[in-house]
N, C-alpha and C positions, 0 to 999 in steps of 0.2 A: 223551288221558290222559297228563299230566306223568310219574307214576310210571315207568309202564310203556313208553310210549312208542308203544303202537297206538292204530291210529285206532278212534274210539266212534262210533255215530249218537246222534244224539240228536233227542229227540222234542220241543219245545214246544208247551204247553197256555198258554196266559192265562189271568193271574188271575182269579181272580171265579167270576163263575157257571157257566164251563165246567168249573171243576173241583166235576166231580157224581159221584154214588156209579159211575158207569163207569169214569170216571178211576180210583176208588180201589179198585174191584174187578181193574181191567186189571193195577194195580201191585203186586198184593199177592197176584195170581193168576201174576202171572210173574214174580215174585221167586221164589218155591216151584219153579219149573221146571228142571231143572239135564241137558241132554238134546244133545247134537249137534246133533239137527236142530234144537233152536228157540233161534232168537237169545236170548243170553241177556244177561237184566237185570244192570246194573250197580250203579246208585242214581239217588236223584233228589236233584235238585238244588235252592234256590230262588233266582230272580234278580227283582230289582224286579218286571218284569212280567209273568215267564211260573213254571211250575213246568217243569222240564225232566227228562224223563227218557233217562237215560243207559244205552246197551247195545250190543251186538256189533256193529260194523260188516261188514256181509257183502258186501263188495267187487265180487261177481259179479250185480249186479241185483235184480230181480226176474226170475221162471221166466216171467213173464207177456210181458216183452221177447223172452225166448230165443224164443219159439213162433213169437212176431211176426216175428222174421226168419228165423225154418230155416221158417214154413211153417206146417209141424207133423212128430212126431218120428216115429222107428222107433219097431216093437211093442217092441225092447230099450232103445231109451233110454227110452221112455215107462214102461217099468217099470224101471230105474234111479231117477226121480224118484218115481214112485208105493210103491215099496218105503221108503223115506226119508220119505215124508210119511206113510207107515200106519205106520214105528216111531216118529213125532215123536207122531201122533195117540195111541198106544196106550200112550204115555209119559205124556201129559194126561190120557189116561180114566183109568187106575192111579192117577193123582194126582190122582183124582175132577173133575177139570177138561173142560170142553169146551167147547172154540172157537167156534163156533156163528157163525162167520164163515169159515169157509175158502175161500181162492180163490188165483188165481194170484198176484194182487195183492200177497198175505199169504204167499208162500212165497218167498223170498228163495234166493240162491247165494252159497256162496263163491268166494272168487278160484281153487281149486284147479283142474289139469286135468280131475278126473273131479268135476266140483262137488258139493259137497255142501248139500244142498237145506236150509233154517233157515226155520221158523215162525214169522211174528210175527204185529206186532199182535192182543194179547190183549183189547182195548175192550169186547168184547161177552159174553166168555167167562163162565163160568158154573160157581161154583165148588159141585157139588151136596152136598159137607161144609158147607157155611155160607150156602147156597139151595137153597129148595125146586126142584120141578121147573120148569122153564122155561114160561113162559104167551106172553112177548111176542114177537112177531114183527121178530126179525131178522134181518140177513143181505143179502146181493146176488142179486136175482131170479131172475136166472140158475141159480144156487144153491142155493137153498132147496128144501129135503125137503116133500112133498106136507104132511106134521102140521102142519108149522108153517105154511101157508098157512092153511089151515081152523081153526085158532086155536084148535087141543084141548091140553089139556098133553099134552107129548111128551119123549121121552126124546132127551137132547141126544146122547147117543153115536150114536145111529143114524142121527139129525141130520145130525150128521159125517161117518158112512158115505158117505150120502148124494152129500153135498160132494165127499167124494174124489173117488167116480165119476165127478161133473163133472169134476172137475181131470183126471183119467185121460181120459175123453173127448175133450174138448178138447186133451192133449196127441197124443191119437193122431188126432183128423180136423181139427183148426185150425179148428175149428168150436164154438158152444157146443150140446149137445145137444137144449135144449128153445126154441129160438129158432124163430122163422117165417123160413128164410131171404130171405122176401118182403121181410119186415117186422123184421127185426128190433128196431128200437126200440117194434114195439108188445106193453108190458108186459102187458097184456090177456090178448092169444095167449099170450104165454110162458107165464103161468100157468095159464090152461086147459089147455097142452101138458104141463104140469109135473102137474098133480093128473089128468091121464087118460094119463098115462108115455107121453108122443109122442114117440117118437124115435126116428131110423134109422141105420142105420152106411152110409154109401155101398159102393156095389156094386163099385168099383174099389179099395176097398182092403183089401190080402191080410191081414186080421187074422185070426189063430189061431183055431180054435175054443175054446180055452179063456179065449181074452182077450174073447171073443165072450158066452163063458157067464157069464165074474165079470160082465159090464157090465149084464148083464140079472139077477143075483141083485144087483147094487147097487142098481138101477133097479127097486124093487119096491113101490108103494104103502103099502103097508101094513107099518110099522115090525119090528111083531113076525114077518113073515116075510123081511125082509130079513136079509142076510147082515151079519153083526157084524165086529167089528175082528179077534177070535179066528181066527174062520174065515178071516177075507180071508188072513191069516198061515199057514195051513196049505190055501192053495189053491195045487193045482197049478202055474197062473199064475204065480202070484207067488211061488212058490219057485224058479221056475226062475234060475239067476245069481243067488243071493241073497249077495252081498258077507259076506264073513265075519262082518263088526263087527256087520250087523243080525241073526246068527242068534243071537248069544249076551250077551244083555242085561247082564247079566253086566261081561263083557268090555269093552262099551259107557259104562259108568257110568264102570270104572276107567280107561278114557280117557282120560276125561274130566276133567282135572286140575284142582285147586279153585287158583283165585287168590289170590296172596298176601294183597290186602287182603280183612281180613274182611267179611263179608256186612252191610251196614244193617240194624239192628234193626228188627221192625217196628215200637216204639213209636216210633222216631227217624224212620220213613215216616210212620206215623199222624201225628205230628205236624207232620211238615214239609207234608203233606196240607193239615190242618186251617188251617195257616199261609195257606196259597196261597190260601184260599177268600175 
């Protein structure tokens, strides 16, 4: 960025046919996001071949590398990252938004010492002010909430629940929870393991009873009895070491300092969109 002089990521789409109502939901659902944890949009751009969307470069990877080399993490850092991805989460669902793609992938870091964890790619997300409930089947296998396999409508926020749990999982055993560690590329298994909740915590390692108890109220079949974003926030667990900034929403927002150039219209999106097509 000229102005400013930090560095942007920027995302290129080509022209034509890729840019389809995803695209235009992705940009117009994370425009509206204005949050710490989720990388935030900047504007889009148009160049001869591509439409280019511009936003936060979060200089610290993805969380998905971090795992890959520590292993996998302490029961406290692993909620360090999980505490930051349920106020990124619970920031989207209040802004009737949900993700409906969450993964390690999708969770980025910044360059700080105590990183701070940033949400992106919004592609699949699902804005339920301006869409019904979600019918179609997305998401990374691994990932996905027993509803949405079985292909009933389903309620995206619990969706996400869901999600985290993986992510939390995986941050705490370097493992993904509903894999065949035999087999793991056979998708098959995975999701017969995924819609009959197969999954185990190894016996060697020393997790909390309490980090023991949220993974199995995350891990629950049946949408209306799992545990919700509200709760996950007033569990035990996860209050423990809760960093100031996430206790008081509040405090959080005014942070968060608005940039000097002003925000892109969205008929100046809409139509820079329509342009691209």
């Amino acid at each position: 960025d000229r102005v400013t002089k930090e560095l942007v990521a920027v995302k290129y789409i080509e022209r034509g046919d890729k840019i389809d109502e995803n695209v235009q939901r992705e940009i117009i659902n994370h425009r509206s996001l204005r949050h710490p944890n989720i990388v935030r949009f900047k504007e889009v751009i148009l160049t001869p071949s591509h439409l280019a969307i511009v936003m936060e470069y979060a200089s610290g990877g993805e969380l998905y590398d971090r795992i890959c080399n520590a292993g996998r993490f302490s029961e406290d850092e692993a909620r360090f990252f999980f505490q930051q991805l349920i106020s990124g989460v619970n920031y989207c669902h209040a802004m009737q938004i949900c993700h409906r793609d969450l993964k390690l992938e999708n969770t980025l870091l910044d360059g700080s010492p105590a990183p701070r964890l940033k949400i992106c790619d919004f592609g699949y997300s699902k804005s339920s002010v301006l869409h019904s409930q979600p019918k179609s089947t997305v998401g990374t296998p691994g990932y996905i909430a027993p509803e949405i396999l079985l292909r009933q409508e389903y309620d995206g926020k619990m969706a996400d629940v869901w999600s985290c749990g993986v992510t939390l999982y995986v941050m705490l055993v370097g493992a993904y929870p509903f894999e065949d560690p035999a087999e793991p590329r056979d998708y098959r298994k995975t999701i017969q393991r995924i819609l009959s909740v197969t999954y185990s915590i190894p016996e060697d390692l020393n997790l909390s009873p309490g980090c023991r108890q949220l993974i199995s109220r995350i891990f629950v079949a049946d949408p209306a009895t799992r545990i919700s974003i509200p709760e996950i926030k007033s569990h035990e667990w996860f209050l423990k070491n809760l960093p100031g900034d996430l206790m008081d929403e509040n405090r959080m927002s005014s942070q968060f300092q608005e940039p000097e150039q002003p925000m892109q219209s969205l008929d100046t999106i809409m139509q820079i969109i329509s342009e691209a097509t």
